[in-house]
N, C-alpha and C positions, 0 to 999 in steps of 0.2 A: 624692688621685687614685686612683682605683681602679684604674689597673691597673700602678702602682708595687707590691711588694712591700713588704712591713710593717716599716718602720723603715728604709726605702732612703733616702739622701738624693736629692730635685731633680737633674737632670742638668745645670743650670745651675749649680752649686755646686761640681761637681769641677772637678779645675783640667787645661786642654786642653793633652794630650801634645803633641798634635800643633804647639802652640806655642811649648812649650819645647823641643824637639827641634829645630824653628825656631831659635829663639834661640842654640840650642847650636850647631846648624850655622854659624850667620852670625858665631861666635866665633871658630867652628874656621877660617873661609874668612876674617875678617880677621886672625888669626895670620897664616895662610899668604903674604897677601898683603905683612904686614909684611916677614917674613924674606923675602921677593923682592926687597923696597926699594921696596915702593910707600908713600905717605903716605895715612892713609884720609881724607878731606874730609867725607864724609856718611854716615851710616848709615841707614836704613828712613827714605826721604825719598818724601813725598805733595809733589808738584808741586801737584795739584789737591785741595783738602779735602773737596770734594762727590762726588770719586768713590774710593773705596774700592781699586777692582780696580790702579789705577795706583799702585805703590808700585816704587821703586829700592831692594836690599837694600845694596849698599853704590858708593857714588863714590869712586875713588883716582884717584891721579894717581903714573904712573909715571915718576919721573925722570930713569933713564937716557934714556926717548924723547922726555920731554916733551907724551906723552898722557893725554890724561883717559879713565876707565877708567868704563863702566859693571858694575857687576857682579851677576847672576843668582845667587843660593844656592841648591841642591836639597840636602836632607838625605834622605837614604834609610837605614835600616835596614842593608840587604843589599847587596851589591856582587854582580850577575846577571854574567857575562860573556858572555851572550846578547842583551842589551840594549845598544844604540847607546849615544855619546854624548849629553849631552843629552835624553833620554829625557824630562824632566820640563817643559822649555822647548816647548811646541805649539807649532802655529800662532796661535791665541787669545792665550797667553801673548808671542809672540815681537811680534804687534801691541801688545797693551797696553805692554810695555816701550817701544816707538819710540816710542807715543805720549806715557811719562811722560817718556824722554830729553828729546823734542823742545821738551816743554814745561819740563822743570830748565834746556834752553840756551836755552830765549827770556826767563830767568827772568833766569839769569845767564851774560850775555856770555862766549863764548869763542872767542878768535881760532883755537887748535891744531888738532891732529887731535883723533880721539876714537875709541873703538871698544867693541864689548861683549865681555864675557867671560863665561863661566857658572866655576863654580868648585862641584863634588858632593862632596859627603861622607858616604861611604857609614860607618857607624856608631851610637851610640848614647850618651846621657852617661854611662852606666855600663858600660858597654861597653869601659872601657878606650883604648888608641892608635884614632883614625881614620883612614881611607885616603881623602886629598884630592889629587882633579883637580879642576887649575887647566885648562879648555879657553881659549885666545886666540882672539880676534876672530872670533867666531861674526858672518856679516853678516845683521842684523834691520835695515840703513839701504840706502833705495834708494844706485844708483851714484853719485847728484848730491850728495851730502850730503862732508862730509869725513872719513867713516869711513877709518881707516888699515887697508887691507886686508893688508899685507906690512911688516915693517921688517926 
């Protein structure tokens, strides 16, 4: 390819940070969620196989309340204190998630409640300790639904 430099490898052949840093996050957020006493049920669950964008990073089920836990991972680098909550969950993002929940509950039956959580981890895998916020019940379910807004 000519406008590769001379002995570069293909850019499809290195392997994507930006996935294992992924991967690393969604380590560090089901840690966290263990030591709270939640039980993890599913990890990177496609409801649907034909669409890509609909993925759940991790399903718990918290015991003390007896709700089922959607969970959102952001891994970020940096920890801004200029930057909201949730900064990484859009609006785009907050749709696609309702719609992969909606379809893992018509998959599989649940009588309880249920709610979303985003859970950031601002860090790196080399980087030493990270700094993990767990946010609870972020609402991405219209009011009709049985999202547990309060316990």
């Amino acid at each position: 390819m000519f406008w590769m430099k001379k002995n570069a490898e293909p850019r499809n052949s290195v392997a994507n940070i930006g996935v294992e840093h992924g991967k690393w996050g969604e380590d560090m957020a089901a840690l966290k969620l263990k030591s709270e006493g939640f039980e993890i049920l599913a990890r990177n669950v496609r409801p649907y196989s034909r669409d890509r964008r609909l993925e759940i990073d991790i399903i718990a089920y918290e015991k003390e309340t007896g709700t089922l836990v959607f969970v959102e991972v952001k891994q970020h680098s940096k920890h801004w204190e200029w930057e909201g909550d949730t900064r990484g969950v859009d609006v785009k993002k907050r749709q696609n998630m309702c719609k992969a929940c909606r379809a893992w509950l018509r998959a599989h039956p649940w009588d309880g409640g249920y709610r979303f959580d985003v859970i950031e981890v601002y860090g790196v895998p080399e980087g030493g300790k990270p700094e993990v916020r767990h946010i609870k019940r972020v609402n991405i379910f219209e009011t009709k639904s049985r999202f547990v807004p309060y316990i």
